[in-house]
C-alpha positions as CSV (number, residue, x, y, z in Angstrom):
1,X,35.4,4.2,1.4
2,X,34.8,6.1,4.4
3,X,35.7,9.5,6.1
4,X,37.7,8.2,9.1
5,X,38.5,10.6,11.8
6,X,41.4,10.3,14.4
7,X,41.1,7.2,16.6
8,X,39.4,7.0,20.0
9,X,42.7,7.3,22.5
10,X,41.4,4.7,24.6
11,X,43.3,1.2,23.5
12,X,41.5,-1.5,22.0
13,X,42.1,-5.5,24.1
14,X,43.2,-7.9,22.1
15,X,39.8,-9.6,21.1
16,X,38.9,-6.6,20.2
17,X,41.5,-6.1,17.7
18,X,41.4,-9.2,16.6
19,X,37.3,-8.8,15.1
20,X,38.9,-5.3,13.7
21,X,41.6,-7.2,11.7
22,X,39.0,-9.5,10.3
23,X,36.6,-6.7,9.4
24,X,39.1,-5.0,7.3
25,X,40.6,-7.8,5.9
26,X,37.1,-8.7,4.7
27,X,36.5,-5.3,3.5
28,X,39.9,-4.9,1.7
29,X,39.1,-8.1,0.1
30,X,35.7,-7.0,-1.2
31,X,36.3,-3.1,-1.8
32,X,38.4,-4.0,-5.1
33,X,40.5,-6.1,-7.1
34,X,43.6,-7.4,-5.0
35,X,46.9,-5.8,-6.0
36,X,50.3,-7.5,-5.5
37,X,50.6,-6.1,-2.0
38,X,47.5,-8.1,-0.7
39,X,48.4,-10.9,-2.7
40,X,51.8,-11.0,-0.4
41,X,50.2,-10.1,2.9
42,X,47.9,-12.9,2.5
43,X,50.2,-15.9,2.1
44,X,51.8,-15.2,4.7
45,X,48.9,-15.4,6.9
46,X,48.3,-18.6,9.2
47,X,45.3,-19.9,11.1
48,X,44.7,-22.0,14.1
49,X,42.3,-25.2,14.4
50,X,39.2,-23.4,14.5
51,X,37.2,-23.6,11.6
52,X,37.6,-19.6,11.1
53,X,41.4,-20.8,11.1
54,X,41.5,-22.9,8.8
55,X,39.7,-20.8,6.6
56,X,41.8,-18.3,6.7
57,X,44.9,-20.5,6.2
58,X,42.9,-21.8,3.2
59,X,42.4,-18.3,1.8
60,X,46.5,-17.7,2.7
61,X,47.1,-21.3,-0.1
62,X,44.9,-19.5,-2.4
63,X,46.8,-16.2,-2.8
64,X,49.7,-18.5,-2.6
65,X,48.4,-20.5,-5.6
66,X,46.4,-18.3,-7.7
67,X,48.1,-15.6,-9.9
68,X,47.5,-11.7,-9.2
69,X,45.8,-11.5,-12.4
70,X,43.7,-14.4,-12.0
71,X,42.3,-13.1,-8.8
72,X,41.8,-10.1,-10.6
73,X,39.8,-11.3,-13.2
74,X,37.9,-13.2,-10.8
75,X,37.2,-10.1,-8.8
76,X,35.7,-8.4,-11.7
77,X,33.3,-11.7,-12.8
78,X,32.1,-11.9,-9.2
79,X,31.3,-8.3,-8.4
80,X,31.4,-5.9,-11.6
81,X,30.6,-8.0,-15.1
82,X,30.4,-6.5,-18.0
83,X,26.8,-4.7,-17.1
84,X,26.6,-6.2,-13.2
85,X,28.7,-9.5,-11.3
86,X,27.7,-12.6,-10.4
87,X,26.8,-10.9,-7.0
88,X,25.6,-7.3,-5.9
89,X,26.7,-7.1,-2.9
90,X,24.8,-4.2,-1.3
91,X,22.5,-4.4,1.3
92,X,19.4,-2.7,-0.3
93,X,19.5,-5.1,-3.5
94,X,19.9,-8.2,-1.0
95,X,17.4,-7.6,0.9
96,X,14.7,-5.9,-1.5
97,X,15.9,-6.6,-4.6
98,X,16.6,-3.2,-5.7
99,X,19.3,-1.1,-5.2
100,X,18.8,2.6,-3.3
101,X,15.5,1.5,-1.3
102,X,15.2,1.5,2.7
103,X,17.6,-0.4,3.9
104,X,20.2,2.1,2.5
105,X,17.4,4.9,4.1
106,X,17.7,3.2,7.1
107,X,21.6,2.9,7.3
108,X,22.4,6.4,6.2
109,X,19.9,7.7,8.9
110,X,22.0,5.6,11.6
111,X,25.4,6.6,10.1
112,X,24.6,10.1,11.3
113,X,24.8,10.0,15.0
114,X,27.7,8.1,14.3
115,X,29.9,10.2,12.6
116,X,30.1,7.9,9.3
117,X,30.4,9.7,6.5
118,X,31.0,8.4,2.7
119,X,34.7,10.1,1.4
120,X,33.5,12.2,-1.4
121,X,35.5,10.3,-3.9
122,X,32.9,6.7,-3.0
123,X,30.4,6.9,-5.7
124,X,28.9,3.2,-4.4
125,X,26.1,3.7,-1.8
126,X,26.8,3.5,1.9
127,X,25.2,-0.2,2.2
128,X,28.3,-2.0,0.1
129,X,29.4,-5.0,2.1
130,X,33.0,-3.9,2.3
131,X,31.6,-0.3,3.5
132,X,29.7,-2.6,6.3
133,X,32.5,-4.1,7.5
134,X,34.5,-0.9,7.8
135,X,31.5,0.7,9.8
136,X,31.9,-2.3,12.3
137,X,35.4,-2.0,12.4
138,X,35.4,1.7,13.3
139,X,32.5,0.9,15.8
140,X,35.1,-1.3,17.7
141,X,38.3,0.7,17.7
142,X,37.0,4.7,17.2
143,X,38.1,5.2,14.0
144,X,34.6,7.7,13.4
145,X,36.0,9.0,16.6
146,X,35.0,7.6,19.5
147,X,34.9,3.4,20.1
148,X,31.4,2.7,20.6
149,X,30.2,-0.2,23.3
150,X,29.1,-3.4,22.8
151,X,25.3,-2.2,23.5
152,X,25.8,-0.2,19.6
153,X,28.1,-2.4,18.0
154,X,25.1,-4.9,18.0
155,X,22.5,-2.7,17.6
156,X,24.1,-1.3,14.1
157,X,25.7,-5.2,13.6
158,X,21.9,-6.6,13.9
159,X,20.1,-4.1,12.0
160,X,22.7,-3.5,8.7
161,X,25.5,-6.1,8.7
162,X,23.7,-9.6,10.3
163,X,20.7,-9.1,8.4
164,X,21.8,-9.9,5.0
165,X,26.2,-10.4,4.6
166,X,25.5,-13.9,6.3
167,X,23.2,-14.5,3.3
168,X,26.0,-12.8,1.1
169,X,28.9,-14.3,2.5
170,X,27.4,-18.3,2.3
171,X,26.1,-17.5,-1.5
172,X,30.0,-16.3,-2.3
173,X,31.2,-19.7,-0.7
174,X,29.1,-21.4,-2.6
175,X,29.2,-19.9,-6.0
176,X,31.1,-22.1,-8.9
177,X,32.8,-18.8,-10.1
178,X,34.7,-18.3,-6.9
179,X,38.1,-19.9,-6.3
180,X,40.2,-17.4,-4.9
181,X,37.1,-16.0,-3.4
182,X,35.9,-19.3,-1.9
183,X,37.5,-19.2,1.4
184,X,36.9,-15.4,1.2
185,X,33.3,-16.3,1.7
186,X,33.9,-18.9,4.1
187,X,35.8,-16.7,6.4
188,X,32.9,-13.8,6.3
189,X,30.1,-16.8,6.6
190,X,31.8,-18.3,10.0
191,X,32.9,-14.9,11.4
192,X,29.6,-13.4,11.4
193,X,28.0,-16.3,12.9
194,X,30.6,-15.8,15.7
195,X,29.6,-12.4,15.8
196,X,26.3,-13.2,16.0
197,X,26.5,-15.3,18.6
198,X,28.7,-13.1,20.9
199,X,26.2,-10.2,20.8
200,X,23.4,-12.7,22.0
201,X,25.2,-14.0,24.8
């Protein structure tokens, strides 16, 4: 969804990477419908004892159980409908109400300094949740150019992204329409409370 530039040369620690492959796996997950591909990647994926663990291993028995055109159709009630989804899932509209107010003013003003750019072919605004996680993935590991330190990461993280996805990501967990996309929400809910707490400490 975003113009991504080469990466930042210097190499990313393992935490590090680890927040990055949870990002995009969130924003993959959100960005479209899941294709056969993702359906494979994701059953093979396992989890440890932590509760963001066994989230994810619940999310790898749900691609495991769930057929590719299930997921899709459930994809499609949750976030496009017939007129609009079950959810919008952009910042402005979570926040406000409305879609195309401030908080998208806001964002696109701090997306500048950054680099960020929306790819020309994006026709959703910038404040999308899976465009969000991108951003902070790119933040971490320089994909806009240049890895930016912690000291940004929570600055952009506190103002556009811990503002409103937790609100997002616990309404997805709990909506009756979501199976596939239960443990979906789960997995954003608990890793942006982690997130959350590591920039406060």
């Amino acid at each position: 969804m975003l113009n991504q530039q080469a990466r930042s040369i210097d190499p990313v620690d393992e935490t590090d990477q680890s927040r990055v492959n949870v990002y995009r796996l969130l924003a993959r997950l959100l960005r479209e419908p899941p294709d056969a591909p993702l359906m494979s990647i994701l059953t093979q994926m396992t989890g440890d004892e932590s509760e963001l663990g066994q989230a994810i291993a619940d999310l790898a028995k749900a691609a495991g159980t769930t057929s590719l055109a299930d997921a899709r159709d459930e994809y499609n009630v949750l976030f496009i409908g017939l007129g609009r989804g079950i959810f919008t899932p952009f910042g402005s509209y979570y926040l406000t109400g409305f879609m195309h107010e401030k908080p998208l003013a806001r964002l696109r003003n701090d997306m500048r300094p950054l680099n960020i750019a929306r790819s020309d072919d994006v026709k959703d605004p910038e404040d999308h949740a899976a465009a969000l996680m991108e951003m902070m993935a790119g933040l971490i590991d320089g994909s806009f150019g240049t890895a930016q330190p912690l000291s940004v990461q929570k600055t952009f993280f506190d103002s556009h992204v811990g503002s409103w996805t937790p609100h997002f990501f616990k309404d997805l967990e709990a909506c009756s329409s979501a199976r596939f996309f239960k443990p979906v929400g789960r997995i954003g809910r608990l890793f942006m409370a982690i997130e959350q707490g590591a920039f406060e400490m």
